[in-house]
C-alpha positions in Angstrom: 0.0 0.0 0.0 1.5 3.4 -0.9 0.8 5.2 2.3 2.9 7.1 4.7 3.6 7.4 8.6 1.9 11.2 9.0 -1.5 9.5 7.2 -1.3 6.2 9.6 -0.1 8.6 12.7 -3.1 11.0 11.8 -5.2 7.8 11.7 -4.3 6.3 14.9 -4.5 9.8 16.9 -8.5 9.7 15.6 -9.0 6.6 17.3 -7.3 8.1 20.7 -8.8 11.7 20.5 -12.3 11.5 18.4 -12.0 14.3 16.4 -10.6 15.9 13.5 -9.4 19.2 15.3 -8.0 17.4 18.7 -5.9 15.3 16.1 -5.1 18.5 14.4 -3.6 20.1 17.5 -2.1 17.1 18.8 0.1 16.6 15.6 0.2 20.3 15.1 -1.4 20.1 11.8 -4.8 21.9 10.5 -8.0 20.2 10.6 -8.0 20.3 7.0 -4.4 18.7 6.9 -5.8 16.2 9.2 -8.3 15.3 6.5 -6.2 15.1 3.5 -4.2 13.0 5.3 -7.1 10.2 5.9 -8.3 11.0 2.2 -5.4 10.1 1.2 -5.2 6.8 2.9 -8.9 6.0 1.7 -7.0 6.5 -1.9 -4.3 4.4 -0.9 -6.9 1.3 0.3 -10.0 2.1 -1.9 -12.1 1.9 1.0 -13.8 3.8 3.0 -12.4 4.5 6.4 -14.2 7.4 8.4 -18.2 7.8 8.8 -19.1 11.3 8.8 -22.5 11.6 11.2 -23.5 15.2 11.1 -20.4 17.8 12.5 -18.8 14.4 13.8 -16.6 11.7 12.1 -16.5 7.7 13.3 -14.0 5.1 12.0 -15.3 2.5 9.8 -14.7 -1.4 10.8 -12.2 -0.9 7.9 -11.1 2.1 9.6 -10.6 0.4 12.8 -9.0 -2.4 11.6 -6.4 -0.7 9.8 -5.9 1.7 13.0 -4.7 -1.5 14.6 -2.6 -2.5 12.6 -0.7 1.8 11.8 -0.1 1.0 15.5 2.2 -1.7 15.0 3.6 -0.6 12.1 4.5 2.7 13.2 5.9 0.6 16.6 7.9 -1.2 13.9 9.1 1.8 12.7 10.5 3.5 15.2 12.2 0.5 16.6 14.1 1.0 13.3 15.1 4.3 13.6 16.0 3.8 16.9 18.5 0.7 16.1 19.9 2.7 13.4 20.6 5.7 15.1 22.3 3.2 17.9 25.0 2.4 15.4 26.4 5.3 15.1 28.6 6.7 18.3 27.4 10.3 17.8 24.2 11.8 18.9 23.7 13.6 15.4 19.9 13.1 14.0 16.7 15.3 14.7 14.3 14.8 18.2 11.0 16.7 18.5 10.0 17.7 21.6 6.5 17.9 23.1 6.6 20.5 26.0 4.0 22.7 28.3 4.5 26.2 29.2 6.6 26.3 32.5 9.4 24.5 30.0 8.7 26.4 27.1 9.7 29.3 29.2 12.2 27.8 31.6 13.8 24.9 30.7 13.9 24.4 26.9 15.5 27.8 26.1 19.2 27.1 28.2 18.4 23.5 27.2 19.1 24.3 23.5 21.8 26.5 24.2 23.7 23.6 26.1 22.6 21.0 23.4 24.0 23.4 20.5 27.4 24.1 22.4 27.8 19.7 23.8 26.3 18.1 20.5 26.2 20.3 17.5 25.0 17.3 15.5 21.8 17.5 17.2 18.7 19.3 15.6 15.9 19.9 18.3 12.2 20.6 17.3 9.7 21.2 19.8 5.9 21.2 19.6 4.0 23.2 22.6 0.6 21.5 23.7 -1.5 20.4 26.8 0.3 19.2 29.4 -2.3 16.1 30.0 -1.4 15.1 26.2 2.1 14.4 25.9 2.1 10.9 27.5 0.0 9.8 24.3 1.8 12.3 22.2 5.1 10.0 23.3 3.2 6.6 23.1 1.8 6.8 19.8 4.8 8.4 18.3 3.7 12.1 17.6 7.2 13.5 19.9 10.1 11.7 20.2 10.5 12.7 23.9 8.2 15.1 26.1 8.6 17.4 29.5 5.2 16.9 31.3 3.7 17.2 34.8 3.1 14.4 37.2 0.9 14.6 40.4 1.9 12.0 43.7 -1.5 13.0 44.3 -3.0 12.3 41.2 -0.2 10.0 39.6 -0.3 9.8 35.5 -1.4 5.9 35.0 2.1 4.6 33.5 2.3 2.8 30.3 5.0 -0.3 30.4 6.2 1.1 26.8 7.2 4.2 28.5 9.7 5.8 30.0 9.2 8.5 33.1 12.0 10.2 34.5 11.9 12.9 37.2 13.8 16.3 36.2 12.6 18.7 39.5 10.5 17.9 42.4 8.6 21.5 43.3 6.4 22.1 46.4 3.1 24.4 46.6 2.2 27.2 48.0 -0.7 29.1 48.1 -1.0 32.7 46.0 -3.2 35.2 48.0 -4.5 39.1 46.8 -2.1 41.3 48.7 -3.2 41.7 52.8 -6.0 39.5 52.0 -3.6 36.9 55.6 -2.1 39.4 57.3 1.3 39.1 58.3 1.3 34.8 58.1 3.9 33.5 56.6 2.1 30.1 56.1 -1.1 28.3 57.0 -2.6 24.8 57.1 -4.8 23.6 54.4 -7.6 23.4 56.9 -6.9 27.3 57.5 -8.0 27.3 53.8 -11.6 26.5 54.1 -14.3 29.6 52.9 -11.5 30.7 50.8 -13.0 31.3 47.1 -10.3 29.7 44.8 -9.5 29.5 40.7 -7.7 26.3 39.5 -8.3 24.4 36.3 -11.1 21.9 35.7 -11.5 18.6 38.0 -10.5 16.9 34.4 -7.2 18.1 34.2 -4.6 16.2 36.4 -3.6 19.5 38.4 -7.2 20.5 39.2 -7.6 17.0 40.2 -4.3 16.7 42.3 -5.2 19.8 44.1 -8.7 19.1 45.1 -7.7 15.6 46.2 -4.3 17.1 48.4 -7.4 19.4 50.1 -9.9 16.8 50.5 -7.1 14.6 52.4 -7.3 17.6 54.7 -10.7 17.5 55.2 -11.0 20.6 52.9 -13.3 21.1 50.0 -11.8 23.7 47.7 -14.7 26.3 46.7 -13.6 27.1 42.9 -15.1 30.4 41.8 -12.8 30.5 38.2 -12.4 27.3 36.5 -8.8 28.6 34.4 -5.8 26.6 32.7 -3.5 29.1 31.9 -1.3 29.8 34.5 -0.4 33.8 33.6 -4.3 34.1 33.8 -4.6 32.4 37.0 -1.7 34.9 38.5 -3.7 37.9 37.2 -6.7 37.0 38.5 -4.8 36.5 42.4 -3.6 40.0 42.2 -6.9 41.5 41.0 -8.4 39.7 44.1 -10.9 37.4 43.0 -9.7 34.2 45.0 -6.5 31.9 45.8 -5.0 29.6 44.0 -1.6 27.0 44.5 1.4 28.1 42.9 5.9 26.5 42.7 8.3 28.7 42.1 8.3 28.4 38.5 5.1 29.3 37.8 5.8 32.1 39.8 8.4 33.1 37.0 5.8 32.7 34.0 4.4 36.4 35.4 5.5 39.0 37.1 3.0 39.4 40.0 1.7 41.4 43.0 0.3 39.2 45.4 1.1 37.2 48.6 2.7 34.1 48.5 2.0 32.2 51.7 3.5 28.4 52.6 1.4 25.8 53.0 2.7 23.5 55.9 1.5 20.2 54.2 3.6 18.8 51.4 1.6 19.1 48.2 4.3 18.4 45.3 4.6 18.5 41.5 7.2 16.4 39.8 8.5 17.7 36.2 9.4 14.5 34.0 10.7 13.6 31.0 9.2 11.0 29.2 10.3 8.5 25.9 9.7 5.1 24.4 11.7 2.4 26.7 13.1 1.4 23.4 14.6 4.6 22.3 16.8 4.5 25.6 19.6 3.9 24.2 19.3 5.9 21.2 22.0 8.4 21.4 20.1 11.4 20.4 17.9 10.5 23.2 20.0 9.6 26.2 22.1 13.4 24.7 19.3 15.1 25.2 17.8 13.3 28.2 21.5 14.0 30.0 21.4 18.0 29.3 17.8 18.6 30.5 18.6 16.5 33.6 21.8 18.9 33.6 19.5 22.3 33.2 17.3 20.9 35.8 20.0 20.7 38.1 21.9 23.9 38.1 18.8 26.1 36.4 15.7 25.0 38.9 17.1 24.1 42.0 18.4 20.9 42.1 15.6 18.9 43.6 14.9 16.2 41.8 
């Protein structure tokens, strides 16, 4: 069959995300690349492979059984890549890079600057998206290696084809409007309760994590702002419209004016890398892999 890896990838990512447009920003494609690409494979096989009901789109038994299948070959695939690359003794080749803000912003830039000056053979691509994604994004291929989130609260289900290796461990505290505690320095989560807060959705791991960390504590977080982005969140503490749970590096994603107050109770965040278990010893990978666990070091504090 004349087809390619983007036109299986794009057709496997339909069967994980159930839509044209979460594919589309998961691959960082358009929706209409997206579609091209599946046309294109209904070319290649002469058969029909999506159902189109109304705004939505369903794979065909056809569709399904050849999404089985893209999955293994595109496992096949980049086990090849991966042995080839591990006969050469240089880490020269291309990596893409799924990443979330807090690394876009701290941890990628003086990444790429060490990876230019140690391995100059070594192109780096990354692709921003949400933080909940980049497991899959690693798993079915889409990045070669990802920075993402996990919870201890809320742990990310691990995948036994997968990789997860701590960078930074970072503790929370809570962001209060200036005034808004006095003069306390830090407070127990039951000291908490009444407050109005704003944290992401109950869906997302964080918003999860947080809400579970409180409820240990006997502590039913009262969310007034349902928000993702982080910068947001930090504008809306100052303005005073609630609390919310913020590290040190999201402190540095916006300069802010508000109280930061310690919560006595550990409630943690671990920043990861993740990769295929069989690209560990590719030595694009393990170059890579070795300078971020460098930056993480010397650039967030050491604690991993």
């Amino acid at each position: 069959m004349d087809w390619t890896s983007a036109q299986l990838r794009s057709l496997v990512e339909l069967t994980r995300r159930g839509t044209i447009t979460a594919v589309a920003e998961s691959l960082g494609y358009t929706p209409g690349g997206v579609s091209q690409q599946i046309a294109a494979l209904e070319k290649a096989t002469g058969m029909e492979l999506l159902r189109r009901t109304g705004r939505r789109v369903e794979l065909t038994d056809a569709g399904m059984t050849l999404a089985r299948h893209a999955e293994r070959i595109l496992s096949t695939e980049a086990e090849a890549v991966e042995a080839l690359e591990r006969t050469r003794n240089d880490a020269s080749g291309t990596l893409l890079v799924g990443l979330f803000a807090t690394a876009a912003a701290e941890i990628l830039p003086p990444a790429l600057r060490t990876a230019r000056e140690e391995h100059p053979g070594l192109t780096v691509h990354s692709r921003d998206m949400d933080v909940d994604e980049v497991y899959d994004a690693v798993a079915s291929g889409a990045v070669d290696l990802a920075l993402g989130l996990d919870y201890p609260d809320v742990p990310i289900p691990r995948d036994p084809a997968l990789r997860v290796m701590r960078l930074h461990r970072e503790r929370f505290s809570l962001a209060v409007p200036t005034g808004s505690m006095g003069r306390r320095e830090s407070v127990t989560m039951a000291q908490t309760r009444g407050l109005g807060w704003i944290l992401p959705s109950a869906e997302s791991y964080y918003g999860r994590a947080v809400r579970t960390a409180f409820r240990r504590a006997g502590v039913e977080p009262e969310v007034l702002h349902e928000v993702t982005d982080t910068a947001a969140t930090l504008a809306l503490v100052e303005a005073g419209v609630g609390v919310s749970t913020v590290t040190d590096l999201m402190l540095r994603l916006r300069p802010s004016r508000f109280d930061v107050v310690r919560l006595r109770e550990t409630v943690e965040r671990h920043i990861v890398v993740v990769f295929r278990c069989a690209a560990e010893r590719r030595p694009t990978v393990v170059a890579l892999v070795d300078v971020l666990r460098a930056v993480a070091q010397t650039g967030l504090g050491g604690r991993a």
